[in-house]
C-alpha atoms as an extended CHARMM CRD file, in Angstrom:
* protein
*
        70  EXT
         1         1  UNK       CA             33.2940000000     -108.6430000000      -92.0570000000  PROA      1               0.0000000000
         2         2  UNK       CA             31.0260000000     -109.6610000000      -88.9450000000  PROA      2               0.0000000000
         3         3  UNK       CA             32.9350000000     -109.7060000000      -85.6630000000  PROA      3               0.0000000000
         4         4  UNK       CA             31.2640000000     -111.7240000000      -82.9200000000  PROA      4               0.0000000000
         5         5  UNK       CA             31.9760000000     -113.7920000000      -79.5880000000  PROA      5               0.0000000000
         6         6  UNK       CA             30.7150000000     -117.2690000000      -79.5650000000  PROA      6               0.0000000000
         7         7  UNK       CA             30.0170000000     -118.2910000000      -75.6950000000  PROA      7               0.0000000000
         8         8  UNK       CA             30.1730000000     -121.8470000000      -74.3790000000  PROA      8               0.0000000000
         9         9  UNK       CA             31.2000000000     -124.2120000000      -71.5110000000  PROA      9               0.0000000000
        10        10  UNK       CA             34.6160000000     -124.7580000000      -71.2980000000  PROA      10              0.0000000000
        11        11  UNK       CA             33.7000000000     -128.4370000000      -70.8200000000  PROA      11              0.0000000000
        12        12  UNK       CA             31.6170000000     -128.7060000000      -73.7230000000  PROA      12              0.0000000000
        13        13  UNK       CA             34.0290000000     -127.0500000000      -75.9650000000  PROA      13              0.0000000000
        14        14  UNK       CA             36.5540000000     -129.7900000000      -74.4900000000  PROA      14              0.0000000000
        15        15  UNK       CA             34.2350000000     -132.9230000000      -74.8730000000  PROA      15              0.0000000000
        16        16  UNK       CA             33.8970000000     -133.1080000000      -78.2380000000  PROA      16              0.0000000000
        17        17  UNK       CA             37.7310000000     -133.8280000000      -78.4160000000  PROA      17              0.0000000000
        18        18  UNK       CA             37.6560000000     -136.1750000000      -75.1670000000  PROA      18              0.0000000000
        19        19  UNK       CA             35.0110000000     -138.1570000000      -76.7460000000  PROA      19              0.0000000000
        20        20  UNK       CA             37.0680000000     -138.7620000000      -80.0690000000  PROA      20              0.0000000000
        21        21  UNK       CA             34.7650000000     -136.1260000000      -82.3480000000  PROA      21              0.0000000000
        22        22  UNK       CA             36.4250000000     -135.6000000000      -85.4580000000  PROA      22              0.0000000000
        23        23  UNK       CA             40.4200000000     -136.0720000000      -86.7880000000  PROA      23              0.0000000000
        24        24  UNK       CA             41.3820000000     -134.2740000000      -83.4610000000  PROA      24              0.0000000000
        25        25  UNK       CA             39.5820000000     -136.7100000000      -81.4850000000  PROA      25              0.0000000000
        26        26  UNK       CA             40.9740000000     -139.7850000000      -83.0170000000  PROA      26              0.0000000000
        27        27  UNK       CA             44.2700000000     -138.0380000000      -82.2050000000  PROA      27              0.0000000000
        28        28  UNK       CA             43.2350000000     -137.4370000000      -78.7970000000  PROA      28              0.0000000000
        29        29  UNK       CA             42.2660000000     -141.0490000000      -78.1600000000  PROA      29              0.0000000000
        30        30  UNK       CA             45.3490000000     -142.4850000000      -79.3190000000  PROA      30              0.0000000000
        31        31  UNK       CA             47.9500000000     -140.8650000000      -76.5230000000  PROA      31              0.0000000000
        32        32  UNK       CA             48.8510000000     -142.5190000000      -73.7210000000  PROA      32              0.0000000000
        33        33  UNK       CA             47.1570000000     -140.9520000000      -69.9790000000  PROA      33              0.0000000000
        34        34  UNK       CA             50.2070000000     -139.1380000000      -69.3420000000  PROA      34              0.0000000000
        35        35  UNK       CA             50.0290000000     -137.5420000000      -72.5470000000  PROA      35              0.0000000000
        36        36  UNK       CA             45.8800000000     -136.6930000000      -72.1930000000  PROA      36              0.0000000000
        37        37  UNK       CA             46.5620000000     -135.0360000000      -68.7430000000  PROA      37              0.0000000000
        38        38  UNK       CA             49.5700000000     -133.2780000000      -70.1340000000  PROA      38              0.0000000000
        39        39  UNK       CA             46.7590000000     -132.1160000000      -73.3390000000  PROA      39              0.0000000000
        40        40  UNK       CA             43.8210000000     -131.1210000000      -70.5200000000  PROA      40              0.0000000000
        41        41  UNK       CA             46.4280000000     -128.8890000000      -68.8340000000  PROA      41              0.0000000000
        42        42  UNK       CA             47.3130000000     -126.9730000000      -71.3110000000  PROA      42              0.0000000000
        43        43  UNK       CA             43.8400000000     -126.1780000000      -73.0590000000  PROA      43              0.0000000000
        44        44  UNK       CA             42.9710000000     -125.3630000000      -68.8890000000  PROA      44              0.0000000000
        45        45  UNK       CA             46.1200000000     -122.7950000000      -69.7260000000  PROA      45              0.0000000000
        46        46  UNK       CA             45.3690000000     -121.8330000000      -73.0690000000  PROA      46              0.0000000000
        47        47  UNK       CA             41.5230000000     -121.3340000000      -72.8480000000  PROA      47              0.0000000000
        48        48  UNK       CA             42.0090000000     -119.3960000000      -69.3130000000  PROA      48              0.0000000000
        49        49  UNK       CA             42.5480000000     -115.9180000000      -70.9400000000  PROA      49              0.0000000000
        50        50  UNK       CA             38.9140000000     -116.3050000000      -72.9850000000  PROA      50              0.0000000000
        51        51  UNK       CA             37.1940000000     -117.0200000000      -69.0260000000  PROA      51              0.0000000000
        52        52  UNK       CA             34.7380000000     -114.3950000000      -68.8110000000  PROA      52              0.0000000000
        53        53  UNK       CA             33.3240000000     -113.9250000000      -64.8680000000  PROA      53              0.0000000000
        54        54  UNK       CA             30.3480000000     -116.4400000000      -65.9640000000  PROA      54              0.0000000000
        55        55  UNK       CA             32.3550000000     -119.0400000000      -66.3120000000  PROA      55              0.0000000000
        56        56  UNK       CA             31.9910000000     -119.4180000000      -69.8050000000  PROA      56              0.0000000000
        57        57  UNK       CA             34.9630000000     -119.0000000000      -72.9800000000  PROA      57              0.0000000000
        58        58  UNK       CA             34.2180000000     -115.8050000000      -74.7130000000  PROA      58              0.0000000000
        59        59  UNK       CA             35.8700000000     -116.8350000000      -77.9340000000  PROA      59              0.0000000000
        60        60  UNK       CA             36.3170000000     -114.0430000000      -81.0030000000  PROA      60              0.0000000000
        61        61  UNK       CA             35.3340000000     -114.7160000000      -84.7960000000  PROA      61              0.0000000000
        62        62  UNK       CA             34.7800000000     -113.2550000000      -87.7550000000  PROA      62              0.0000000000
        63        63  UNK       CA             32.8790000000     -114.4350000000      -91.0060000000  PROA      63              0.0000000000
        64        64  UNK       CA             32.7410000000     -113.1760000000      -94.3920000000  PROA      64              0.0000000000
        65        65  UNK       CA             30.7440000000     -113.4170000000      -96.9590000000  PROA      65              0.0000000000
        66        66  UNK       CA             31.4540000000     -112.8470000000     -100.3840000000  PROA      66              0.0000000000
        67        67  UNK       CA             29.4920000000     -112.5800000000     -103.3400000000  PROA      67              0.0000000000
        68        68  UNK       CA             30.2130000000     -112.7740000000     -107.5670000000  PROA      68              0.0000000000
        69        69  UNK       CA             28.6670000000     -112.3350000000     -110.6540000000  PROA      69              0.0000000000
        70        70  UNK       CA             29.9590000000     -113.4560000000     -113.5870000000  PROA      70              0.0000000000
């Protein structure tokens, strides 16, 4: 397993959603302003504990790779 922190821009990593980007974004789109400003405040809560002093989300992952022979 390879461990790793991706880095970004809080606002980037919320844009993509906020611009309607993928099934999440067509979700996002369809709520009412109440409900968008309700959404923003929580990912602002949620994403807080990855703030590193830059700034930026320090966000964990992992990948794997596996390989077969048959």
């Amino acid at each position: 397993m390879h461990e790793f922190v991706h880095v970004v821009d809080p606002e980037v990593w919320w844009s993509g959603p906020a611009r309607g980007v993928a099934s999440v974004g067509q979700l996002f789109a369809a709520q009412t302003p109440e409900v968008l400003a309700a959404m923003r405040v929580v990912y602002d809560r949620i994403s807080r504990r990855y703030l590193g002093a830059d700034g930026l989300l320090h966000l964990p992952g992992a990948a794997v790779l596996a390989i077969a022979v048959r």
